[in-house]
C-alpha positions in Angstrom: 56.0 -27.3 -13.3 54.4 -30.6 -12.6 51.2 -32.1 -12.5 51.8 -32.2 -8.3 52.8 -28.6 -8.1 49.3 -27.6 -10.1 47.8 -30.2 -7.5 49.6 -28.6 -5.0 48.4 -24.8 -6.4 44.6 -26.4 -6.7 44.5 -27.1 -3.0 45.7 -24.1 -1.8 43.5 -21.9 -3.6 40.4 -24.3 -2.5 41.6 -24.3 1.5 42.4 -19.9 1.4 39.1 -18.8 0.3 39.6 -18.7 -3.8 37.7 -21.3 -5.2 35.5 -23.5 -3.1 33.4 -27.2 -4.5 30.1 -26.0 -5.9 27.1 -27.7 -4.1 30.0 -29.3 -1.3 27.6 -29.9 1.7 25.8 -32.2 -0.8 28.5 -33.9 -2.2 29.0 -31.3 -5.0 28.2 -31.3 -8.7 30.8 -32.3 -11.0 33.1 -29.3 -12.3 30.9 -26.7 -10.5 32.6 -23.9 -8.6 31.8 -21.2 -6.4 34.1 -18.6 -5.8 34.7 -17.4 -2.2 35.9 -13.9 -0.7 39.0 -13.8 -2.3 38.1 -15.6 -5.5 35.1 -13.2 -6.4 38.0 -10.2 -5.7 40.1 -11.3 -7.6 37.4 -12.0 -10.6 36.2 -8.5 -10.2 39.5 -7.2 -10.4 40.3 -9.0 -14.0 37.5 -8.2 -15.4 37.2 -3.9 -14.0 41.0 -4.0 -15.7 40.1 -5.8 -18.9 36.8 -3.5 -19.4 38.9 -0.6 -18.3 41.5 -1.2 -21.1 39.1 -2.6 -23.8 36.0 -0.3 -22.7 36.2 2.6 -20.8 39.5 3.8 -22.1 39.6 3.2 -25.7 37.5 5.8 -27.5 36.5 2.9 -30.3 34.5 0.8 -28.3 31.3 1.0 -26.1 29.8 -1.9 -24.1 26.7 -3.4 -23.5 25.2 -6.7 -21.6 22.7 -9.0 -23.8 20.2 -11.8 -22.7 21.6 -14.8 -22.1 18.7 -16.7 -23.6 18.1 -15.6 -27.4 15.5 -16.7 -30.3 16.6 -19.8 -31.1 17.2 -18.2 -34.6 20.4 -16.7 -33.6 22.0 -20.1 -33.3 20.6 -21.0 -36.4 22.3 -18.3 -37.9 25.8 -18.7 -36.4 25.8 -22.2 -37.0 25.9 -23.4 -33.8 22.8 -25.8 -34.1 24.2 -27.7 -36.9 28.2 -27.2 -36.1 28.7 -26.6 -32.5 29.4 -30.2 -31.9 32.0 -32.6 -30.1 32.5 -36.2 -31.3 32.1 -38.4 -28.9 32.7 -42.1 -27.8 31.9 -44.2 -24.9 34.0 -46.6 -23.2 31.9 -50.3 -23.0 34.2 -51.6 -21.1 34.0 -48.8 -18.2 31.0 -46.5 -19.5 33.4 -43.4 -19.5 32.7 -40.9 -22.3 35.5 -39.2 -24.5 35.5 -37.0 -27.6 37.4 -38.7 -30.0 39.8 -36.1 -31.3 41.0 -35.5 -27.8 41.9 -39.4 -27.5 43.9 -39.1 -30.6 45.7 -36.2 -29.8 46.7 -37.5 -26.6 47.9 -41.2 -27.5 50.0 -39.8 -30.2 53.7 -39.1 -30.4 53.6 -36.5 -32.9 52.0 -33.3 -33.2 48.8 -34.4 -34.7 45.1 -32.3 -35.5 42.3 -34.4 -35.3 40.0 -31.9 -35.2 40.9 -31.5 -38.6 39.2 -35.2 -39.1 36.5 -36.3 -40.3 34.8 -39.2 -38.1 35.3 -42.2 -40.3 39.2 -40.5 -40.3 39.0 -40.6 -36.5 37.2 -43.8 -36.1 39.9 -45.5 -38.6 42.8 -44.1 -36.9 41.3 -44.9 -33.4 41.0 -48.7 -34.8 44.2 -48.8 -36.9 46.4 -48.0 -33.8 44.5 -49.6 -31.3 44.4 -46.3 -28.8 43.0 -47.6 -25.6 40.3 -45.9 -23.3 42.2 -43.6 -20.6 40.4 -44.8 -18.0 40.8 -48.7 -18.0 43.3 -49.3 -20.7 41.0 -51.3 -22.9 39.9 -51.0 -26.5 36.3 -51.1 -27.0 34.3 -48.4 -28.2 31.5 -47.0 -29.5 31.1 -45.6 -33.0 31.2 -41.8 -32.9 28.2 -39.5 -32.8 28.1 -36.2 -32.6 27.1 -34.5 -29.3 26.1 -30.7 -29.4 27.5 -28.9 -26.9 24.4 -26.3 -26.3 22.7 -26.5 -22.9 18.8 -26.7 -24.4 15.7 -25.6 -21.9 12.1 -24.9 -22.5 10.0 -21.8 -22.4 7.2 -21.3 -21.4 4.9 -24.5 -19.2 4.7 -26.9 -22.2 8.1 -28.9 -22.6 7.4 -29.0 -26.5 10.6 -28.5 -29.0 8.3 -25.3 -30.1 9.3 -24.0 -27.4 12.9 -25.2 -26.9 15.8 -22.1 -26.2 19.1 -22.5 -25.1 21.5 -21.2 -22.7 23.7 -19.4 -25.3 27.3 -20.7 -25.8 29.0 -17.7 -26.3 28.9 -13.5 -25.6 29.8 -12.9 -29.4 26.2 -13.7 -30.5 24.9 -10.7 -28.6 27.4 -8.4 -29.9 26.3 -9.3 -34.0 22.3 -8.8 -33.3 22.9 -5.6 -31.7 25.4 -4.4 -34.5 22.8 -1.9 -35.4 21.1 -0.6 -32.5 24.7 0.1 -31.1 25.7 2.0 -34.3 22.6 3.8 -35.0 21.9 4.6 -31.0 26.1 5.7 -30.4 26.2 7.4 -34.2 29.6 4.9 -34.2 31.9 5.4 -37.3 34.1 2.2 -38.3 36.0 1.0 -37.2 34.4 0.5 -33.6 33.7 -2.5 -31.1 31.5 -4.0 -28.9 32.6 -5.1 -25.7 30.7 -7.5 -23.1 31.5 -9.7 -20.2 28.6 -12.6 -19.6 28.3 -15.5 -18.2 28.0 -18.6 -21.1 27.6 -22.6 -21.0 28.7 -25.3 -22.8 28.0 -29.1 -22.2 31.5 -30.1 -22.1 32.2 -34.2 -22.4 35.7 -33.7 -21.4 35.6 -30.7 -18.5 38.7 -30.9 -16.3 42.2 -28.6 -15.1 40.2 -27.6 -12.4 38.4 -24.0 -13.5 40.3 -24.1 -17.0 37.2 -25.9 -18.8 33.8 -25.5 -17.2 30.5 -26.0 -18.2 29.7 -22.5 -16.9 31.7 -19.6 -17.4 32.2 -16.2 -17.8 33.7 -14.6 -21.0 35.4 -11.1 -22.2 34.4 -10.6 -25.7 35.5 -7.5 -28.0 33.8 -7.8 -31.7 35.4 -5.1 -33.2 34.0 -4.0 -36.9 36.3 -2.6 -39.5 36.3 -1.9 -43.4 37.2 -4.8 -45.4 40.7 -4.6 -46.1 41.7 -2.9 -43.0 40.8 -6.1 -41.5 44.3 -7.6 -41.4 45.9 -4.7 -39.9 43.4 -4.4 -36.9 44.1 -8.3 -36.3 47.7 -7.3 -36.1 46.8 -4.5 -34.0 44.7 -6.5 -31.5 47.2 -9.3 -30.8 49.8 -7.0 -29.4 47.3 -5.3 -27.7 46.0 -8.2 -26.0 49.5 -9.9 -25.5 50.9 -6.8 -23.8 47.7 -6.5 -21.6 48.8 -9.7 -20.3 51.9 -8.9 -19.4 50.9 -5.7 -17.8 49.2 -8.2 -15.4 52.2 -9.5 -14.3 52.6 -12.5 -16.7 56.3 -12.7 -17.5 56.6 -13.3 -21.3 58.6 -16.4 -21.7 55.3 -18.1 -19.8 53.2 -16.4 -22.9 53.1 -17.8 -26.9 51.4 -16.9 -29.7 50.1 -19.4 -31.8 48.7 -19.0 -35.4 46.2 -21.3 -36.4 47.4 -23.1 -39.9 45.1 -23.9 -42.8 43.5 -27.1 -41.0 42.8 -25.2 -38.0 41.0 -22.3 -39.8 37.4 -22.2 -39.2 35.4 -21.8 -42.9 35.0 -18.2 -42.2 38.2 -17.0 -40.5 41.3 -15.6 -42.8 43.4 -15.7 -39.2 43.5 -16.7 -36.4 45.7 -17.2 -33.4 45.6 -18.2 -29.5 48.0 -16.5 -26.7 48.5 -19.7 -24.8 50.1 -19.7 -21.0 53.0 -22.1 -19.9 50.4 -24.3 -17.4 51.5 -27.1 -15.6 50.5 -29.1 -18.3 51.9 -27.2 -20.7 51.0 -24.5 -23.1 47.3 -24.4 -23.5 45.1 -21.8 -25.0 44.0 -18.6 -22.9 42.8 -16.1 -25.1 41.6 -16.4 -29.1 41.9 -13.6 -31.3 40.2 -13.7 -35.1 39.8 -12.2 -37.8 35.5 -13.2 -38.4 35.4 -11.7 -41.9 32.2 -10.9 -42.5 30.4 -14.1 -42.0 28.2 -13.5 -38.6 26.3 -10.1 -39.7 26.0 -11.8 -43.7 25.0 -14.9 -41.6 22.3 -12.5 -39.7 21.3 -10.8 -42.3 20.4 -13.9 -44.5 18.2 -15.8 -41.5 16.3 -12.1 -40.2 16.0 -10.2 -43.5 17.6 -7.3 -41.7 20.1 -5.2 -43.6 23.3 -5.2 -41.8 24.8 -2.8 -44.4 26.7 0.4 -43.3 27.1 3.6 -45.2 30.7 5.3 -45.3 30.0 8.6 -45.1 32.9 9.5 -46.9 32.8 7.5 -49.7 28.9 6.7 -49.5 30.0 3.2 -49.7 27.4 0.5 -48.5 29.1 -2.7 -47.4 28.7 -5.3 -44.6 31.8 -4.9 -41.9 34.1 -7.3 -41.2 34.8 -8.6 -37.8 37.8 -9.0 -35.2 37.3 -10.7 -32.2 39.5 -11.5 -29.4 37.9 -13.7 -27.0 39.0 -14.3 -23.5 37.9 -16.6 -20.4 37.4 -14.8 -17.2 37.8 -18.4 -15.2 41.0 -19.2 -17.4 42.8 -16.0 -17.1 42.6 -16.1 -13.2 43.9 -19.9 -13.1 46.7 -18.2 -15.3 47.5 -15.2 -12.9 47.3 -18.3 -9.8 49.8 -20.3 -11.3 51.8 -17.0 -12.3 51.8 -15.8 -8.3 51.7 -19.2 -6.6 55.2 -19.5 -4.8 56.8 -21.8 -2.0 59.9 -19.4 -0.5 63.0 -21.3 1.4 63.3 -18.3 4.8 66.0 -18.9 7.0 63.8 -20.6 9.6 60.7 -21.5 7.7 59.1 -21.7 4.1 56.4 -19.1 3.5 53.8 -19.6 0.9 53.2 -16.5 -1.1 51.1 -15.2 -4.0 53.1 -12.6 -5.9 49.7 -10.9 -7.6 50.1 -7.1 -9.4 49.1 -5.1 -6.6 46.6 -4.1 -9.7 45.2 -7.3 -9.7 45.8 -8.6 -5.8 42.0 -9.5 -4.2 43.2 -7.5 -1.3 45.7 -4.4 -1.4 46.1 -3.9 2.0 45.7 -5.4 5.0 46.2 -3.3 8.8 47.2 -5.3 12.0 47.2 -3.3 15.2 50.3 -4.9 17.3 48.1 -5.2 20.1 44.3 -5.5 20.8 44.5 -2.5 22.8 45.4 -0.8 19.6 42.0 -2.0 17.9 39.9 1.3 17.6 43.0 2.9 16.4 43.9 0.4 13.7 39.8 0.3 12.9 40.1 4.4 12.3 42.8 3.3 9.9 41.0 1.1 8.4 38.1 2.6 7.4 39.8 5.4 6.3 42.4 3.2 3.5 38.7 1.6 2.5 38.1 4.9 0.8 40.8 3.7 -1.8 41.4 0.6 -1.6 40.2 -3.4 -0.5 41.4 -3.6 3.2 41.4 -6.6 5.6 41.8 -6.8 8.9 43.0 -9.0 11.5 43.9 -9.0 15.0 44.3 -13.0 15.7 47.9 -14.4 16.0 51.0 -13.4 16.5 52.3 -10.9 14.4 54.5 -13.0 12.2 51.8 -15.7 11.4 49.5 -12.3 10.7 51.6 -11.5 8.0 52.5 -15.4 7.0 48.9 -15.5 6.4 48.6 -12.3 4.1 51.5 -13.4 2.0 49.4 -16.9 1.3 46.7 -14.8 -0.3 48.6 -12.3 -2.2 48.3 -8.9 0.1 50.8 -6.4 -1.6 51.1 -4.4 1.7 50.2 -4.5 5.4 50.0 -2.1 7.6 50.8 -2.1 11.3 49.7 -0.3 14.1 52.0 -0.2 17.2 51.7 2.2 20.0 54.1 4.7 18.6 50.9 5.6 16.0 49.5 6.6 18.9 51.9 9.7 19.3 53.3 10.4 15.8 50.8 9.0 13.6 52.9 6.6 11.7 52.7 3.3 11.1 55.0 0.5 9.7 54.4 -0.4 6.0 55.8 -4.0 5.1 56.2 -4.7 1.4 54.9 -8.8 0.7 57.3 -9.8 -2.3 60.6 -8.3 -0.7 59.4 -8.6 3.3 60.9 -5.2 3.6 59.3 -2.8 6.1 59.5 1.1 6.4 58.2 3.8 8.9 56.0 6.4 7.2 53.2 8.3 8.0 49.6 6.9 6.8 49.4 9.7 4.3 52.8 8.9 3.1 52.0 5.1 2.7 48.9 6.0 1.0 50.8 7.9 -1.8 53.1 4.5 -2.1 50.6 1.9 -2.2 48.5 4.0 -4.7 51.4 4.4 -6.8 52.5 0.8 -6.6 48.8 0.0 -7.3 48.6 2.4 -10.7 51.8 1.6 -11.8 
């Protein structure tokens, strides 16, 4: 695809009801979104599926929901006060800021890792080859400092650094200090995980793609504890798992890679890991992390509380600290995946029709019933209310019936019913399908049965 297509994809979704400005009436807030009808739909959709399949369904894991603001000793712990950093440089020529890594990787010709830099690296091979700001072309920068990413607050009346908290940066830290009550309270036997789907912030420099960085977002984190030397195969495990999951979204798989991280790329703690990245307009870019943690986050814990994070194998009365594997997923990043994935522009043989081919699984609305004529509202209504025991239903009664559906394909429908004034007498209705406009005459129990199926399958 490119870069006008995404642009083209980004406007839709803002003018159907996906994604709106954040703050608009006000001239907005920079990379703030709010998600409208369809948008929140098809958020609560991902994320019942993904806790469904990571949760609810697999008899390892349980779940829980942690405070979003934590003793500022957790990020102590985790590193994130001393490590959770961007390097960044400002523009004197235009003012612009920009982490340095990022304006290395992107003026080179080569596959390069900057992050894999230290500054004075960075700084030297920002001066040797003369990369120029993005913005205005020039070359005149700033030295590079480091800018940590947290989002810091106060508590309590007093804005004293006593008192400063932050807005945590991550889901995982919530998972690690309740290792133990979770264990102890679910009488959990390794390996198990911890599942949790929370909001989390970072002060992004460089937010941009629309909803693929924010500074707010929403994560799906599984922290899954195993025996150390079982570790390897449970990271095995978990990338299929996760890579299949996406294709049982509707992804195709020539749009999905897996990516292991090399030696550079490793962080100090991690003996693998890899990113599933999506085929964006852009390009490949990363959508979901999976790592194998080792043991670093509960030893890291257990050093700054004094709390024993030990467990006991009962079966060989071995004590040991578990190690970790964590695939980590954005809630906001997945959904601009599955938009890009659906968003189509079909050549009909009198018009072009905009359609979004969603997994009726996934689609914000299943089902949507037009009567054929207004006279035919209380009956469609009836209809209605009744499909709304099993599914997300619109309704709409405005238009001609070809711009009624026209309108249903733009924002993914699966199916639409219609009501004409033979429902009145034989209690069918006609069920059109979105992706292959075909339409078919069955009773409502009868099209019930087929969406549900299409829906579960």
């Amino acid at each position: 695809m490119k870069k006008h297509e995404f642009e083209t994809i980004v406007n839709h979704v803002r003018t159907s009801g996906f994604v709106f400005q954040g703050s608009e009436i006000y001239g907005g807030l920079a990379n703030t979104w709010d998600f409208g009808p369809y948008g929140v739909e098809l958020k609560e959709n991902v994320k019942k599926l993904w806790w469904q399949s990571f949760v609810t369904r697999n008899p390892h894991n349980v779940g829980i929901q942690s405070a979003i603001l934590m003793n500022p000793k957790v990020w102590e712990a985790s590193g994130h006060l001393e490590t959770f950093n961007d390097p960044l440089m400002d523009c004197r020529e235009c003012n612009t800021r920009h982490r340095a890594d990022k304006l290395i990787e992107e003026f080179s010709t080569e596959p390069i890792n900057a992050g894999a830099m230290s500054l004075e690296e960075m700084e030297n091979y920002i001066e040797e080859h003369q990369v120029p700001c993005p913005k205005c072309g020039k070359h005149n920068f700033t030295k590079i400092r480091q800018f940590n990413l947290m989002f810091k607050t106060f508590q309590g009346v007093v804005e004293e650094s006593s008192n400063a908290i932050y807005l945590r940066p991550e889901t995982a830290q919530g998972m690690f200090t309740n290792y133990r009550n979770v264990q102890r309270s679910m009488r959990k036997k390794l390996p198990f995980g911890i599942g949790q789907i929370g909001k989390s912030f970072r002060n992004e420099i460089t937010p941009g793609q629309f909803i693929f960085r924010t500074r707010e977002f929403e994560q799906m984190e599984l922290q899954f504890f195993v025996k150390p030397g079982d570790d390897m195969k449970w990271y095995e495990y978990w990338k299929k798992f996760c890579m299949d999951w996406l294709i049982g979204l509707g992804i195709k798989p020539e749009n999905l890679r897996l990516r292991e991280h090399d030696e550079d790329e490793l962080s100090h703690y991690s003996t693998g890991t890899s990113d599933i990245e999506y085929r964006f307009p852009w390009g490949f870019d990363e959508l979901w992390g999976i790592a194998n943690r080792t043991d670093y986050d509960l030893t890291q814990h257990q050093k700054f509380s004094k709390v024993n994070m030990d467990y006991l194998d009962p079966e060989t009365n071995e004590k040991f600290i578990p190690y970790v594997i964590e695939p980590s997923l954005g809630v906001e990043r997945l959904m601009l995946a599955l938009t890009c994935e659906a968003y189509d522009e079909e050549e009909l043989e009198n018009d072009t029709r905009t359609v979004m081919h969603f997994a009726p699984k996934v689609a914000p609305t299943q089902v949507c019933v037009l009567p054929l004529s207004k006279k035919l509202g209380d009956t469609a209504q009836e209809i209605m209310y009744d499909l709304m025991q099993d599914f997300t239903v619109d309704y709409d009664e405005s238009g001609s019936i070809g711009k009624r559906y026209r309108r249903q394909d733009a924002v993914g429908t699966p199916f639409v019913i219609t009501v004409d004034f033979d429902t009145l007498e034989d209690k069918t209705v006609t069920l059109r399908y979105r992706d292959s406009m075909d339409q078919v005459r069955v009773s409502i129990d009868d099209a019930r049965k087929i969406m549900l199926k299409e829906i579960k399958g």
